[in-house]
C-alpha positions as CSV (number, residue, x, y, z in Angstrom):
1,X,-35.7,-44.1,-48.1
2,X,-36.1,-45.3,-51.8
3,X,-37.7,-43.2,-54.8
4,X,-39.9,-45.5,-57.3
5,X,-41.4,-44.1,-60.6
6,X,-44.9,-45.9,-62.3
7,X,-46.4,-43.8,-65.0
8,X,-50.2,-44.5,-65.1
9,X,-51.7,-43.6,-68.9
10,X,-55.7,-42.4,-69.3
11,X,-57.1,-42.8,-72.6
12,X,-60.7,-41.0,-73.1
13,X,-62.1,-41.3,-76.8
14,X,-64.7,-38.3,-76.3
15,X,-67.5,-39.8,-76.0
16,X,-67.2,-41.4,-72.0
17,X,-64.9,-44.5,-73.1
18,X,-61.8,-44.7,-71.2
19,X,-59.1,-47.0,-70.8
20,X,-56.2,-46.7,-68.6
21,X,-52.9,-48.9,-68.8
22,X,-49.6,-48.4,-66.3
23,X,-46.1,-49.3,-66.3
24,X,-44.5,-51.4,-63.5
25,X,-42.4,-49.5,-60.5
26,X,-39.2,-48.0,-61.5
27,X,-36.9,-47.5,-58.8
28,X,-35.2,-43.6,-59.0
29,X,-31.9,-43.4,-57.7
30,X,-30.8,-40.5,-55.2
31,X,-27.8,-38.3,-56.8
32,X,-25.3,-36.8,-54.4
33,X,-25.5,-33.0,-53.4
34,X,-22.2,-30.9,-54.9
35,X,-20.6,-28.6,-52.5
36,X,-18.1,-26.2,-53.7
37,X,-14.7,-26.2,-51.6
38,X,-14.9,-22.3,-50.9
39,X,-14.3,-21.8,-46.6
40,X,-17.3,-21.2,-45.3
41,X,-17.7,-18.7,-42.1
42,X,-19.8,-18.4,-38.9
43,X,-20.6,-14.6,-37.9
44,X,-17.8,-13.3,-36.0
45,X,-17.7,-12.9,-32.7
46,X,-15.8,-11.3,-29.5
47,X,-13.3,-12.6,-27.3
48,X,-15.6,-14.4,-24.1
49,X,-18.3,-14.2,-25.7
50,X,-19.5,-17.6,-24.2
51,X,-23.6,-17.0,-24.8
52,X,-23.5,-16.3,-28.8
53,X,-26.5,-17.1,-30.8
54,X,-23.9,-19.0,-33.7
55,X,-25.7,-19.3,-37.2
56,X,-28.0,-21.8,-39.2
57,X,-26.3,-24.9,-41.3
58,X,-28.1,-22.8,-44.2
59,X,-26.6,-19.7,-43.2
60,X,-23.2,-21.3,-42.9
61,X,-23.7,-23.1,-46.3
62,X,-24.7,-19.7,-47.8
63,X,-22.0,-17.9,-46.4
64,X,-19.6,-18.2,-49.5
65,X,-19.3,-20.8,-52.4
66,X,-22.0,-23.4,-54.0
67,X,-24.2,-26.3,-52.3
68,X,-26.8,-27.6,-54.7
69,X,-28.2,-31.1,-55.1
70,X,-30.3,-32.0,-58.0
71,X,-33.1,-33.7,-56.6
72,X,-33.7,-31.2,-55.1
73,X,-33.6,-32.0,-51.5
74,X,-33.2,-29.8,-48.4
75,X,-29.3,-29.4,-47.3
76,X,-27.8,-30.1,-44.2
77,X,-24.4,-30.9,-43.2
78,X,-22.3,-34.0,-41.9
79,X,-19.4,-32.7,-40.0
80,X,-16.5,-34.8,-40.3
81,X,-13.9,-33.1,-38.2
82,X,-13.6,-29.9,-35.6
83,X,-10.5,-28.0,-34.7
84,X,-11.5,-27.2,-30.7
85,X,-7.7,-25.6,-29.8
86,X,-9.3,-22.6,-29.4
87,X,-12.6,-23.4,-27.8
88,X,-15.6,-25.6,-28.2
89,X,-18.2,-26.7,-31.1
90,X,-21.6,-26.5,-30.3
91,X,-24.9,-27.6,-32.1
92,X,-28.5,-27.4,-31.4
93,X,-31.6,-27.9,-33.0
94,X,-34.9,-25.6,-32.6
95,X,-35.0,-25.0,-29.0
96,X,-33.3,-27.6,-27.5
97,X,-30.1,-27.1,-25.4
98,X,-27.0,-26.5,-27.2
99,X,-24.4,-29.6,-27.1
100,X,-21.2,-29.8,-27.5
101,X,-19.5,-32.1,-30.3
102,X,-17.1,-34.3,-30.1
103,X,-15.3,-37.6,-31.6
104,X,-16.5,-36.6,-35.0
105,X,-15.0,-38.2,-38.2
106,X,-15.3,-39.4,-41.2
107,X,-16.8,-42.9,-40.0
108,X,-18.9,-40.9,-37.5
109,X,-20.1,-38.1,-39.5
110,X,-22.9,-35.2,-37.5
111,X,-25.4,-34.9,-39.4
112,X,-27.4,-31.4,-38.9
113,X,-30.4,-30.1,-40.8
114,X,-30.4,-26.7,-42.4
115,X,-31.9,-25.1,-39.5
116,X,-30.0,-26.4,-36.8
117,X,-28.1,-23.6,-35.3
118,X,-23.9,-24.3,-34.7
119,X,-21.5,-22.1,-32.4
120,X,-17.7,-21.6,-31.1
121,X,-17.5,-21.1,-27.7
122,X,-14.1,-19.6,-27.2
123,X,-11.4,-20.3,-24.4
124,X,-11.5,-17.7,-22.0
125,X,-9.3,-14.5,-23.3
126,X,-9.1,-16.3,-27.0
127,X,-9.0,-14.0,-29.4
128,X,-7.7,-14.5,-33.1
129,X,-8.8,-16.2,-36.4
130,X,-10.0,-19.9,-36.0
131,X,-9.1,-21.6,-40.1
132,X,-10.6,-24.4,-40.7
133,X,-12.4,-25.4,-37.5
134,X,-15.0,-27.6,-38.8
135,X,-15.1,-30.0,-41.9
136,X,-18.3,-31.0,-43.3
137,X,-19.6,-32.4,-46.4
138,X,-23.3,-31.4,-47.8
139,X,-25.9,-34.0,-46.8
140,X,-29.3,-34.2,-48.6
141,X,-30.9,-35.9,-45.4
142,X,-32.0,-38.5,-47.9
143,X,-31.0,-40.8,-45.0
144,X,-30.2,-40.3,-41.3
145,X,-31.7,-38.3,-38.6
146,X,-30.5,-34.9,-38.0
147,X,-28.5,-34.5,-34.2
148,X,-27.2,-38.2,-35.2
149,X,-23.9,-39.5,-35.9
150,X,-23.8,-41.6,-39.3
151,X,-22.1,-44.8,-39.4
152,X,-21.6,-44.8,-43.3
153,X,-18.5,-43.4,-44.6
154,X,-18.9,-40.3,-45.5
155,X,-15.1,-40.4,-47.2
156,X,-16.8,-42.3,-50.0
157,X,-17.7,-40.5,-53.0
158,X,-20.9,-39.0,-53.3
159,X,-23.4,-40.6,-56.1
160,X,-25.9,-42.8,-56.9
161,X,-26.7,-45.6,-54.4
162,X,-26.1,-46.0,-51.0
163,X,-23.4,-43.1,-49.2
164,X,-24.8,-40.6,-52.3
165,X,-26.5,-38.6,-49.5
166,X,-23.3,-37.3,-49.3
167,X,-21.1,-34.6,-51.4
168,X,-18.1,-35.9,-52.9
169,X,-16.1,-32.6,-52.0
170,X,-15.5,-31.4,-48.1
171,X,-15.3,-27.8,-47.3
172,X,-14.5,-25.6,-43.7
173,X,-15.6,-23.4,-41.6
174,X,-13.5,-20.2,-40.4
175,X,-14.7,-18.1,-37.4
176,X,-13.1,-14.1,-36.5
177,X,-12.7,-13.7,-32.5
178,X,-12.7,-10.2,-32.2
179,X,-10.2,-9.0,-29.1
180,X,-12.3,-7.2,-26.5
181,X,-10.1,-5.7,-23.1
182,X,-10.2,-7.7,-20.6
183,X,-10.4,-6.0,-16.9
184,X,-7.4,-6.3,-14.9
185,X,-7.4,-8.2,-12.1
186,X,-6.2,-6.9,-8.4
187,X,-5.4,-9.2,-6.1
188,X,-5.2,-8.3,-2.0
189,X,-2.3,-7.8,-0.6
190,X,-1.3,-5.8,2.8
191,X,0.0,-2.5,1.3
192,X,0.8,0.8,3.4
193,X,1.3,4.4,3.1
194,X,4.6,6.2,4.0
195,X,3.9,7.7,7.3
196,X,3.3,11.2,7.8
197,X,4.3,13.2,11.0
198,X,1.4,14.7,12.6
199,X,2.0,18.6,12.1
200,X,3.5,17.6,8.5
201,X,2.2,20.5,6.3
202,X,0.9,20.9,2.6
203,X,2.8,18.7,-0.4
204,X,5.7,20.1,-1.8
205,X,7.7,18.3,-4.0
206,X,7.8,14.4,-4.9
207,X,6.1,13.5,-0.7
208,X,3.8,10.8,-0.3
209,X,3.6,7.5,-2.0
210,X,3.7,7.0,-5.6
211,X,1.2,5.1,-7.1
212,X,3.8,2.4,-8.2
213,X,4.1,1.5,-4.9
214,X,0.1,0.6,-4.6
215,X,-0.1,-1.3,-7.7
216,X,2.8,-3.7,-10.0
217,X,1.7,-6.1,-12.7
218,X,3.2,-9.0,-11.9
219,X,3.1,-8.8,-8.5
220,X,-0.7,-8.0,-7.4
221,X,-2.1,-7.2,-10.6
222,X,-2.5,-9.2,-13.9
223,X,-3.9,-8.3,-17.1
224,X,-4.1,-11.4,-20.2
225,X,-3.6,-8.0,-22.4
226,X,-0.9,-7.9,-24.5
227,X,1.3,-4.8,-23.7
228,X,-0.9,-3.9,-20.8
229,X,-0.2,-1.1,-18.0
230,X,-1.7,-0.6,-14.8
231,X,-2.9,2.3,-12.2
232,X,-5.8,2.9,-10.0
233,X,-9.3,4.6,-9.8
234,X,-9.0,5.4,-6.3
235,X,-12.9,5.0,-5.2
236,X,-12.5,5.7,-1.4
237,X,-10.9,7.7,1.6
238,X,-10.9,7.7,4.7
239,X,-11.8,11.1,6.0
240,X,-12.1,10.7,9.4
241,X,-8.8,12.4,10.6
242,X,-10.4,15.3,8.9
243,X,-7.0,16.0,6.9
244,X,-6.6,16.6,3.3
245,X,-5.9,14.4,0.5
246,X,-3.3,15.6,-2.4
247,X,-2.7,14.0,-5.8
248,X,0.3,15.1,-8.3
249,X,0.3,14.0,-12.0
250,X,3.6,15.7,-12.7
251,X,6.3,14.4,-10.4
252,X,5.4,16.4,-7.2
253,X,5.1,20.2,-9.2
254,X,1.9,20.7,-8.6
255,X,-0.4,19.4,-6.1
256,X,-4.3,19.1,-6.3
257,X,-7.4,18.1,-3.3
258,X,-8.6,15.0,-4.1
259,X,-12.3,16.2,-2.8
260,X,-15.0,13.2,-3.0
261,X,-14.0,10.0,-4.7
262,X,-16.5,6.9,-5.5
263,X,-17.2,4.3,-7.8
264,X,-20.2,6.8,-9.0
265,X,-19.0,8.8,-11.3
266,X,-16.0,10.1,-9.0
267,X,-13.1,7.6,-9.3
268,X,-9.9,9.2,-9.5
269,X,-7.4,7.9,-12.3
270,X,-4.1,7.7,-11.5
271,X,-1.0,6.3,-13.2
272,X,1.9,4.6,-11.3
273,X,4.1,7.8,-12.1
274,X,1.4,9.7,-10.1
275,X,1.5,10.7,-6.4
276,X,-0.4,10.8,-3.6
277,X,-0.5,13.1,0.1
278,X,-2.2,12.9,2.9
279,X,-2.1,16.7,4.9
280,X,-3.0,15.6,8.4
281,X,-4.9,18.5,10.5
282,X,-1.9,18.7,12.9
283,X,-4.3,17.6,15.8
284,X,-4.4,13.7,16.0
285,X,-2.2,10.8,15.4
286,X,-3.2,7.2,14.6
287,X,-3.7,4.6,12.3
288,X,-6.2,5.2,9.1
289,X,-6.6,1.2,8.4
290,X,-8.2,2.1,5.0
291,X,-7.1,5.3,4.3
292,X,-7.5,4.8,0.5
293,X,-9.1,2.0,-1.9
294,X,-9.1,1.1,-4.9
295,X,-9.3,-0.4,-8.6
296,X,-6.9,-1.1,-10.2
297,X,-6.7,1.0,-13.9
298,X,-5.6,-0.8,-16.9
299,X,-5.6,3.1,-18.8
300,X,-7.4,1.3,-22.1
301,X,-10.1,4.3,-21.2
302,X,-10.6,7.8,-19.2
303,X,-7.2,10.2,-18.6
304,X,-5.1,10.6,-15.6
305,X,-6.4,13.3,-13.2
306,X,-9.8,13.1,-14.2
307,X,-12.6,11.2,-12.8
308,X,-15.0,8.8,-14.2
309,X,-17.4,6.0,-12.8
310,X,-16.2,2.5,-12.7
311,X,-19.5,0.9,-12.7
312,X,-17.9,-1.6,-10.2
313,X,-15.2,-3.0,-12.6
314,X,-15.0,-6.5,-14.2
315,X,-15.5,-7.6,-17.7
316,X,-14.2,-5.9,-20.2
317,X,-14.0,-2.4,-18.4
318,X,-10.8,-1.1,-17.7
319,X,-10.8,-1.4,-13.9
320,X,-11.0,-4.6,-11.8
321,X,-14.0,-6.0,-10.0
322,X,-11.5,-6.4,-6.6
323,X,-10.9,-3.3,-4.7
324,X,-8.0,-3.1,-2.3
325,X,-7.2,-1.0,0.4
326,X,-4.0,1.0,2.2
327,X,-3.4,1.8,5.7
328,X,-1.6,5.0,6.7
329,X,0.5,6.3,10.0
330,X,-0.1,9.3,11.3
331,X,3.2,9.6,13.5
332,X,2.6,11.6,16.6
333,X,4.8,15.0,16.9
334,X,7.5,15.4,19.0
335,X,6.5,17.5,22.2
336,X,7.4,20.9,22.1
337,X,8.7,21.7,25.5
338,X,11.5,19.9,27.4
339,X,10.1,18.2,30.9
340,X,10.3,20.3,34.2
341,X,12.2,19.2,37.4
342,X,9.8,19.4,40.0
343,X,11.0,21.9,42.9
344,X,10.9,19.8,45.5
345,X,13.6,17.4,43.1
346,X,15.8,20.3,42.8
347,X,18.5,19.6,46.0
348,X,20.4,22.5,47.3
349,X,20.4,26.4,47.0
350,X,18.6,27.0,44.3
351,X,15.2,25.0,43.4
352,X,15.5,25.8,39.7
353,X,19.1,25.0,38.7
354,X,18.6,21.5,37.5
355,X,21.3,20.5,39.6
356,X,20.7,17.4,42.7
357,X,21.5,15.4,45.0
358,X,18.5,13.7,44.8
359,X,17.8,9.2,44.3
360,X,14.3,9.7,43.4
361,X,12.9,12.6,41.2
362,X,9.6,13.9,39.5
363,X,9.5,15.6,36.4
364,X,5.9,17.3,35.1
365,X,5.5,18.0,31.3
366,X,2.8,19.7,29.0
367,X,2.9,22.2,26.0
368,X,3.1,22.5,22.8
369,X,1.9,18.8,20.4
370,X,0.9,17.3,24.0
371,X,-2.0,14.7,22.9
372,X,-4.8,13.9,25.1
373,X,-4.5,10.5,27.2
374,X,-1.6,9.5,25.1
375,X,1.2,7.2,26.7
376,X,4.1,9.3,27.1
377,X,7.8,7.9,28.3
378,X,10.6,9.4,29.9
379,X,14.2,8.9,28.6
380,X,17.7,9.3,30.2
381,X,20.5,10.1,27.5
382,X,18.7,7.6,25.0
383,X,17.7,5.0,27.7
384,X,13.8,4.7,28.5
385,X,13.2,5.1,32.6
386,X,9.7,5.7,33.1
387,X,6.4,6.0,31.5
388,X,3.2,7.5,32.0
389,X,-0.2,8.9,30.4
390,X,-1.3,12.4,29.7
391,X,-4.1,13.9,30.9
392,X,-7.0,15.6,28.8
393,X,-5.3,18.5,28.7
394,X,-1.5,16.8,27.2
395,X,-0.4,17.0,31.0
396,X,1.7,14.5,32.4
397,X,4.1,13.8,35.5
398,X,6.9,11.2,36.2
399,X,6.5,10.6,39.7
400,X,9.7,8.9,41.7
401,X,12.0,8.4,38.9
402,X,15.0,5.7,40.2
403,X,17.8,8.2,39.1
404,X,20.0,6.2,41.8
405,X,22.3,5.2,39.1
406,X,22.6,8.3,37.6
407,X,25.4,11.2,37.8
408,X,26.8,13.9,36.1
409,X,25.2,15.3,33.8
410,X,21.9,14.1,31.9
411,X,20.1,14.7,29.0
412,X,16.2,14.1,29.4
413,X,14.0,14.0,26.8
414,X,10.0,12.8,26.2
415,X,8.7,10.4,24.1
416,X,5.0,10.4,23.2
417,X,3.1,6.9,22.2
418,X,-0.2,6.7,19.8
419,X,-1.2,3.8,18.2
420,X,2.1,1.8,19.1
421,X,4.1,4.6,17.1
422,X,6.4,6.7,19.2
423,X,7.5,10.6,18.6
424,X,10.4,12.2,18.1
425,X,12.3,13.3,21.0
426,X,11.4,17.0,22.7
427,X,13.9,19.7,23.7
428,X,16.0,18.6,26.2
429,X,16.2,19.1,29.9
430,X,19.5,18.6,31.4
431,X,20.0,17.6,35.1
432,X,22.8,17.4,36.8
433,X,23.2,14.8,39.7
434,X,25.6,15.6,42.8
435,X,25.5,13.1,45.6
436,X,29.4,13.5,46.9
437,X,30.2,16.3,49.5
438,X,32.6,18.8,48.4
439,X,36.2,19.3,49.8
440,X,37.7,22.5,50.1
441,X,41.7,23.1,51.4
442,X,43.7,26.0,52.1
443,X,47.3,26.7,51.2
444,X,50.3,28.1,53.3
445,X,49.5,31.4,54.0
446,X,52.7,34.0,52.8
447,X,54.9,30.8,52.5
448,X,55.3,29.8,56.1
449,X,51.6,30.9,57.7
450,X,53.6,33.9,59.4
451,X,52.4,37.4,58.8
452,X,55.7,39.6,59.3
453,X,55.4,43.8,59.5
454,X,56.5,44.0,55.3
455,X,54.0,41.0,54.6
456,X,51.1,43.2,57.0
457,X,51.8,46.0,54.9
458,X,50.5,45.0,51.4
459,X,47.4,42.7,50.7
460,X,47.8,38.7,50.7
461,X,46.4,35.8,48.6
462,X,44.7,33.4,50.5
463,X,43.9,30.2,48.1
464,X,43.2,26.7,48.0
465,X,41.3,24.1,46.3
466,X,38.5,22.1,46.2
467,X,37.0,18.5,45.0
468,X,33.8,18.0,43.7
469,X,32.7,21.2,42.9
470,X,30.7,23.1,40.3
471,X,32.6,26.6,38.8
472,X,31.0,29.3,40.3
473,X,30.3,27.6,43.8
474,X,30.6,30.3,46.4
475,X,33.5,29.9,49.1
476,X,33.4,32.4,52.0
477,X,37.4,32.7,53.9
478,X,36.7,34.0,57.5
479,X,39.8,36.0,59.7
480,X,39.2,37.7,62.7
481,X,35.9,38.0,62.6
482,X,35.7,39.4,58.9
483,X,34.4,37.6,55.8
484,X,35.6,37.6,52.3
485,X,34.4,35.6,49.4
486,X,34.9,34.4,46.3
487,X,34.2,31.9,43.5
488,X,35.5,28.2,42.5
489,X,36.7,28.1,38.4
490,X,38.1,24.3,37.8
491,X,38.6,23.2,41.1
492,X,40.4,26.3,42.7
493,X,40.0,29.6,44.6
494,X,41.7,32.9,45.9
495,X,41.5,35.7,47.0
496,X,42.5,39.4,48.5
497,X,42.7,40.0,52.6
498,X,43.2,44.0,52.6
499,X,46.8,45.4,54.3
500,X,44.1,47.0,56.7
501,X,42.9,44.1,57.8
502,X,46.2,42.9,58.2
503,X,47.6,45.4,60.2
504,X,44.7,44.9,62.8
505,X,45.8,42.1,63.8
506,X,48.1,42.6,66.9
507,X,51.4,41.6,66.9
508,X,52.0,38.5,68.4
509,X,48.4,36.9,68.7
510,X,48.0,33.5,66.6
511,X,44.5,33.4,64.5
512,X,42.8,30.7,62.5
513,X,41.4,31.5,58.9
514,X,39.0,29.6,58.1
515,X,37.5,28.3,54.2
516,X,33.7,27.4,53.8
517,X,32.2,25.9,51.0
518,X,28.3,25.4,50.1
519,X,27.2,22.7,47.7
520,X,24.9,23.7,45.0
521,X,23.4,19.8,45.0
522,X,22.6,20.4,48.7
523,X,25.3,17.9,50.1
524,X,26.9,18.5,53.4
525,X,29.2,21.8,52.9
526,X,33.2,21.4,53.2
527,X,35.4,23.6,55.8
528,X,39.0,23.6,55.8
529,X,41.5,25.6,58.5
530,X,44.5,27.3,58.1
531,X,46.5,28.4,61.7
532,X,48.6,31.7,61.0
533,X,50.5,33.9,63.3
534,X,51.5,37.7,63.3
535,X,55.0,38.5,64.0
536,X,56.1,41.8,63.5
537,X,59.0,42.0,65.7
């Protein structure tokens, strides 16, 4: 708009006469507003902070330096350039909505009135000093609307006539991003506890998992904080088992009870040199599918060892807004008793030997670690042969076993089955399998199976051997209607027929001695005969 002067004169003699006389219309030209060079700032702000307020063109203006214009018109600004590396440039005028500015430049000049409000908007995690992110010159709004781009060039030099809205001199605005933490942030991933037997007793020494294993930057956490570390605020447990939890902040020297964890004022810090137990009651075994969760811990506040509340994590607290969770084993425990040949599987003389001749056996099992309705399998030297389920009470039977393709001697042990994971093996229960019939033989009697008087005199060895025999069996030698007995060692036998005996026999007669074996497996038994004469003549 254009400024004319006309000076109007009133003369008045005193007494009611006056005259009047004016000049003609004068135009005034507009000078330019002078703005000093001096950076200019916006209020600092922190790191995300995405919803700031920003400051008034007069604030700005004020903020350092000189803007004056000697007309004495209101100030604004035409921004003529914006540095948005760092984030974005935003205007907005009373209440309207604020709106971002772009494609500024010294053809296409912003023009904004002293209370128009301007604001960064940082990048996400920016943080640092933004120099020189806006250029403006001061405008005396002479011309132009405020929230407009002006075509004029605003590179020209401020001063009377047309572009002297303008200031001949640019100057800058500088912003401070403060650096705020940033939570971390934990991604899901499958992770799982060392397994723990099921009669596994208090911690002692570096047990359990270290917390290093839960949590890894790089791998599922990630912090934008420079020189960041990780851990967790462990915010749950799983209980159920009815076990105890353990936590070591010194290597495994000392062990402490977790007790109650939440996000409530009870998360427990950990670092990843830190440890963690599970004590199981000794009673179950199973899968805890969530035995812990957690946060993780970027340490920027609260201690190791202590608890704190995470307020649900996020922002810039120091635990993330993600929780994850671990599973944990609870491996069954081996059976304390080896299994039991039924009696009725035990072939031969003796139902409690371990020793048969038996295809098809049964073995019963119970005792000591024995888990209710638990799977429970049966295994030959290594080799799984049968399976079954326990009772209520941990009892359990193998009912006809195929042991058809078994001999010798076997080593037996149980398995028991929770969850999918399988025990150590119990004691063991050896069984020995016999199916052959045992051989027995006698040798020549006195060298030629002729008793002579000096031979009847003194005692003789009868002997032999046998096949297929356990040491120990029992073989019973039979002359003249008297027994004698004695035992097998490796496969051989003898014994002592008194002179007494001898001499009874009369002179002349021809008798048969005669060698009987029992088998301990409860195969057929062996005889062998031996035909010996007396001649005394």
């Amino acid at each position: 708009a254009h400024k004319y002067l006309r000076v109007v004169v009133t003369a008045n003699d005193g007494k009611g006469g006056t005259q009047t006389a004016s000049s003609g219309y004068t135009e005034i030209l507009n000078s330019a507003p002078v703005l000093s060079t001096d950076a200019r700032s916006l209020t600092a702000i922190e790191e995300d902070a995405t919803g700031n307020n920003g400051d008034t063109v007069a604030a700005i203006l004020a903020s350092a330096g000189t803007a004056t214009d000697v007309d004495g018109n209101a100030l604004g600004i035409a921004i003529t350039a914006i540095d948005s590396s760092n984030g974005t440039w935003q205007y907005k005028s009373g209440a309207g909505t604020w709106t971002t500015i772009t494609g500024v430049s010294g053809a296409s000049a912003l023009l904004l009135a002293g209370t128009d409000r301007v604001r960064f908007v940082p990048n996400a995690d920016y943080n640092g000093s933004v120099v020189n992110g806006i250029t403006f010159k001061a405008w005396d709004q002479t011309s132009g609307t405020a929230g407009t781009t002006v075509g004029n060039d605003t590179t020209a030099n401020g001063g009377l006539g047309a572009g002297g809205q303008f200031s001949v001199a640019s100057a800058t605005v500088d912003i401070e991003v403060a650096a705020v933490n940033d939570a971390p942030v934990l991604t899901d991933s499958v992770l799982t506890l060392p397994s723990v037997a099921q009669a596994a007793g208090a911690p002692n020494g570096a047990v359990g998992v270290a917390v290093s294993s839960l949590v890894a930057l790089g791998a599922n956490v990630s912090d934008v904080d420079s020189g960041a570390v990780t851990g967790i605020a462990l915010v749950g447990l799983d209980n159920s088992e009815g076990g105890i939890w353990y936590y070591s902040t010194d290597g495994g020297t000392s062990w402490t009870a977790v007790g109650t964890v939440n996000d409530s004022g009870n998360a427990l810090l950990l670092r990843t040199t830190d440890r963690l137990y599970y004590q199981p009651t000794g009673a179950n075994a199973g899968i805890l599918s969530a035995a812990i969760t957690f946060r993780a811990w970027d340490q920027t506040s609260g201690t190791a060892g202590t608890k704190v509340a995470t307020a649900g994590g996020g922002g810039i607290s120091a635990f993330s807004a993600a929780t994850d969770t671990a599973s944990l084993s609870i491996t069954p425990a081996a059976l304390g008793s080896a299994v039991t040949l039924a009696p009725a599987s035990d072939t031969g003389n003796s139902n409690t030997d371990n020793i048969t001749k038996a295809s098809s056996v049964t073995f019963n099992g119970s005792g000591a670690n024995a888990n209710a309705n638990t799977t429970v399998r049966l295994y030959a030297n290594g080799s799984l042969v049968a399976t079954t389920a326990a009772d209520a009470s941990g009892a359990y039977s193998f009912t006809g076993v195929d042991v058809s393709g078994l001999s010798g001697a076997v080593d037996f042990t149980v398995r028991q089955v929770i969850a999918g994971m399988e025990s150590a093996d119990s004691a063991v229960r050896t069984v020995t399998f016999d199916r052959t019939a045992p051989t027995v033989s006698i040798t020549t009697v006195t060298g030629d199976n002729v008793l002579n008087a000096a031979e009847s005199a003194v005692p003789q060895t009868v002997a032999g051997t046998t096949t297929g025999v356990e040491d120990g069996q029992t073989v019973t030698v039979t002359l003249n209607g008297k027994t004698y007995s004695t035992t097998v060692t490796n496969n051989a036998w003898s014994l002592s027929i008194p002179s007494a005996d001898l001499l009874a026999l009369p002179d002349g007669g021809a008798y048969t001695i005669t060698a009987d074996l029992a088998d301990v497996a409860g195969n057929a038994p062996g005889q062998a005969t031996r035909s010996v004469s007396v001649d005394r003549t």
